[in-house]
N, C-alpha and C positions, 0 to 999 in steps of 0.2 A: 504494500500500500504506500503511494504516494502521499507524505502532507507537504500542504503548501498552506503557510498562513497570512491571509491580506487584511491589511486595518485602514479601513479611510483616515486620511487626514489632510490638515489644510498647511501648507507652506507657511512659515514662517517668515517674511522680507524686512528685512531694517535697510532702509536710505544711509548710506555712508557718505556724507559731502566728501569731495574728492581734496579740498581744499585743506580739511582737517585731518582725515585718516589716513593721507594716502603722501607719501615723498614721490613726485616725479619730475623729472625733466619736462623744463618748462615747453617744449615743443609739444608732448605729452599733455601735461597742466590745461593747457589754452584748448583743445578736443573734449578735456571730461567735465561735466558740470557733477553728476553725480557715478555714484557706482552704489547699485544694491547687491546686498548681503541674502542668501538664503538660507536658515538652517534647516538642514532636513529634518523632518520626523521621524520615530521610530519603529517599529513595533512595536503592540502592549509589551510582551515579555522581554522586549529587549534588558539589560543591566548599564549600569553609569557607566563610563571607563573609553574604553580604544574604541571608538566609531569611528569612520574616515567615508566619503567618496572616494574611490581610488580609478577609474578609469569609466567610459561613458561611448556609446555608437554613435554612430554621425549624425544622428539628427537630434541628439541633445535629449530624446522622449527617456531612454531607457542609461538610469544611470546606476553603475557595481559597484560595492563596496561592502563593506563590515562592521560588525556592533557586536558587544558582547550578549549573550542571549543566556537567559535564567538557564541552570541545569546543564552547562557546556564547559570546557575545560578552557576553550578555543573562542575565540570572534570567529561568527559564524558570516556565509555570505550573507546580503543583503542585494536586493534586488529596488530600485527604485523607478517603477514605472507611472511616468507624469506626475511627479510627487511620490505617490504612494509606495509604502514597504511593502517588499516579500521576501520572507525568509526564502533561502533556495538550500536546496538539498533532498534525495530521497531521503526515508524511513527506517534506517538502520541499525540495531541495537547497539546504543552505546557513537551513533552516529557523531561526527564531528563534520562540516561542510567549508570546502574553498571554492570561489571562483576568482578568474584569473582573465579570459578576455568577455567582453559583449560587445558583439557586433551589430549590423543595420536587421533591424526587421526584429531584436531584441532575442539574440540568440546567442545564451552564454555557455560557454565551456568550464563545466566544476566537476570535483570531484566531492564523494561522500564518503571519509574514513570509518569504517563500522567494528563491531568489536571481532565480529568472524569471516566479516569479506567487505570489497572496496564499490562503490560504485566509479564509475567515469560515465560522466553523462553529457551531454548538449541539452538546457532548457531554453524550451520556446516561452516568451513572454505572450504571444499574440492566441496560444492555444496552453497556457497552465501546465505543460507534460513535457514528460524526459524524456528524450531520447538516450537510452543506455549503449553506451561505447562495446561494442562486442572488441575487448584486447584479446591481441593473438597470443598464442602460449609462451613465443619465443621475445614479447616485450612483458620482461621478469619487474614486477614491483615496479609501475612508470610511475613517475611525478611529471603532472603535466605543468606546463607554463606559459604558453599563450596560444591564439589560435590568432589567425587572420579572416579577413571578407569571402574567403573561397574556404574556408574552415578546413584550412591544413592545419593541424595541432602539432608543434613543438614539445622537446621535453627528452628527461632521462631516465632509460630503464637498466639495471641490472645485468652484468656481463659476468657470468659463473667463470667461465674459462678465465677468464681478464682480473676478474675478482676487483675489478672497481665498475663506476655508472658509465652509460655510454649514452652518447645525444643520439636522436631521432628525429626524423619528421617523417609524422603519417598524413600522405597527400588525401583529402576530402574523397571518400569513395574507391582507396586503395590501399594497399599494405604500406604497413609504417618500415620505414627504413634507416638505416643505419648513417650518422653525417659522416663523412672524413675528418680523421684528427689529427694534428701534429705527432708525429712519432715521439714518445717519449713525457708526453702531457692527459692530461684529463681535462674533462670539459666539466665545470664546477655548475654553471645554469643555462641556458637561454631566455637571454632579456626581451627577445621580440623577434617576430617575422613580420615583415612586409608583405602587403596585398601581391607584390611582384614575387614572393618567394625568398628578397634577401632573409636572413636571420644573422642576429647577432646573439654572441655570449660569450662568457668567461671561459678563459681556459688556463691550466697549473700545471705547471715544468711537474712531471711524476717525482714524488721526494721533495718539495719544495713547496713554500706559501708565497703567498702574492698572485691572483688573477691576475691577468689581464685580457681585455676584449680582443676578439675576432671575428672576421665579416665572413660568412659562407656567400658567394656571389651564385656559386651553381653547387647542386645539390648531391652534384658526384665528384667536386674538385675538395683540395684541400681546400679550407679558407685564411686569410692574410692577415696579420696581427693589424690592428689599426695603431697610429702613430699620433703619439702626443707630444709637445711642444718641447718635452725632454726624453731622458728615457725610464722615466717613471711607468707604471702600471697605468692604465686608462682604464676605466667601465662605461661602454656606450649601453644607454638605456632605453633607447626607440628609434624607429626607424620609420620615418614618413617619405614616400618618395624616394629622393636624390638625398635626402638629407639624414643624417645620422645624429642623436644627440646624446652627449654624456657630461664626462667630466675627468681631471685627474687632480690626483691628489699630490702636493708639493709640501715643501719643507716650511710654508711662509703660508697655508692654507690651500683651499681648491679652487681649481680655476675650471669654469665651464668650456668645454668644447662641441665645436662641430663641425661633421666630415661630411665632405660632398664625396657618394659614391660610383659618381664618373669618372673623378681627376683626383689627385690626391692630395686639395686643399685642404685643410684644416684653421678654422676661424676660432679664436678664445675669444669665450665669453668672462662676465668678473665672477658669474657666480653657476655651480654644476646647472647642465642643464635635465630637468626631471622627466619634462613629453615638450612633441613639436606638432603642430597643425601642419596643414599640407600648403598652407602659405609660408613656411619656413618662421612663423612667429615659436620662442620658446619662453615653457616656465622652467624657471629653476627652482632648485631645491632651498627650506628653510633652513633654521637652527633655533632649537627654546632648550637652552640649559648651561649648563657647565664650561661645555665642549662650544658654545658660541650664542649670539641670540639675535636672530636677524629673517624676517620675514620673508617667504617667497617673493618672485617677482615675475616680470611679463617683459620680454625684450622683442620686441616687435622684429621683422626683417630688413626696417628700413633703419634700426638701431632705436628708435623710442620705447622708453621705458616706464613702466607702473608699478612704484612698490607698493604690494598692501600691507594691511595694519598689522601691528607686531601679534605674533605668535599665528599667524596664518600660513599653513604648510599646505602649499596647491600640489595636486599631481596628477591633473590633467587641464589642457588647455582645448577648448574647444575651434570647429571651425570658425572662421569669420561670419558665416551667414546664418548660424545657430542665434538663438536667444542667448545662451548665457556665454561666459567669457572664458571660466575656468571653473575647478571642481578642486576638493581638498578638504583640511580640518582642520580647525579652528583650536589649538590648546590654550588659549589666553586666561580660558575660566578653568587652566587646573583638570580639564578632562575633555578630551576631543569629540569633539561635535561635528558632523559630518555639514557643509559649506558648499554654496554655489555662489560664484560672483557673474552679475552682467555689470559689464561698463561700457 
């Protein structure tokens, strides 16, 4: 038996004058009059604690993310369709639920950890029901990680012979397959696939720590370390298009980067970048604590910038012709609140 539990609710919007909340370049400044704030609602049994929006499909309707749920060990997914919660997961004893991408038409790729078997599913938002993943025998224990608009799913399953994980992509309607890896390394995650099929992800000298990112351009070649401004470790974390966005980490703090996957430019940004629209605008990543304390931001393609209000950690930025702007969490009040901003 499937549950699925949906609770109406009404949006939440606070007016943020741009003038007061917000530090940006005046080229920026003189475009915004206001920016509104949205906080999501939750479900009834949701608990206080780690809610976040974490990623959204292109039309802004259906937006994924997480809240801690009564009776769960885990932040379970959450499902936000035009406002409204839904928890997502089959019915599993002892069930624990992740999702990881949604795409157009509100089609999300999660998994359901149970206490005696795993689901892998695809849920449709537009019809309430799972599609359950039939995995092959020879993809051992997968952790998925993202999927794309032609719902190829990334990820890594279990190598007995190899006795460590091995990356995969299963093309939408055919058997999952094994990526090429540097001889002598492991592949730690996969951050993303593109609609075209690139995929990016980490991968670790065998014996060694320190990621660093690499680009699969084709799906039977090796893929090519990506290059950062020194020769430090890089993690690219999305791939829109032509454009690749991440970051690397330096001796003096981190600096945002980004790679065009035609030529092999690379542009630094001041601050990592988190996701990119297909206009090449990006958000980058916040900081609330010890380790630093400084708001996400919105560096546009043409270079204009919008920070928002302290303790706002965006991590995803919508299209240009969407309603809202960006998606994220709000820690300011001591407990993250899931956020949508239009500006």
């Amino acid at each position: 038996m499937i549950r699925n539990v949906v609770v109406a609710a009404t949006l939440l919007a606070t007016t943020v004058p741009a003038t007061q909340a917000f530090a940006a370049s005046p080229e920026t400044q003189a475009g915004l009059a206001n920016c509104v704030k949205t906080v999501l609602n939750l479900p009834a049994d949701s608990l206080p604690g780690s809610s976040q929006a974490t990623t959204a499909d292109p039309s802004g309707r259906y937006i994924l993310g997480e809240a801690n749920r009564d009776g769960h060990q885990h932040p379970q997914a959450v499902l936000w369709v035009d406002g409204v919660p839904r928890w997502l997961g089959t019915s599993l004893a002892g069930a624990e639920s992740f999702g990881y991408s949604v795409i157009k038409g509100g089609l999300v790729l999660g998994t359901t950890y149970g206490s005696d078997k795993n689901d892998y599913w695809i849920y449709s938002a537009k019809t309430n029901s799972y599609r359950i993943l039939d995995v092959p025998a020879n993809l051992q224990f997968p952790d998925f990680h993202a999927m794309n608009s032609n719902q190829d799913i990334v990820g890594l399953s279990w190598d007995e012979a190899l006795g460590k994980r091995v990356a995969f992509v299963w093309p939408a309607g055919r058997q999952p397959r094994l990526l090429p890896t540097p001889a002598g390394a492991t592949v730690e995650y996969l951050d993303d696939i593109s609609d075209e099929g690139l995929i990016v992800g980490r991968v670790t000298p065998d014996g060694e720590f320190g990621a660093t990112s690499y680009l699969w351009k084709s799906w039977n070649a090796q893929p090519t370390a990506l290059p950062g401004i020194d020769d430090g470790d890089v993690w690219a974390r999305d791939i829109e298009g032509t454009s690749i966005g991440g970051q690397q980490y330096a001796s003096d703090g981190t600096t945002g980067l980004l790679w065009n996957t035609r030529t092999s430019r690379v542009t630094q940004l001041e601050r990592g970048v988190i996701d990119l629209n297909t206009s090449h605008d990006a958000v980058t990543e916040g900081m609330w604590g010890a380790n630093g304390d400084y708001p996400s931001m919105i560096i546009r393609a043409n270079g204009t910038k919008l920070t928002f209000p302290a303790g706002t950690m965006l991590t995803h930025i919508f299209e240009r012709n969407t309603q809202w702007t960006a998606a994220g969490y709000d820690v300011s009040t001591n407990t993250l609140q899931p956020v949508l901003y239009a500006c």
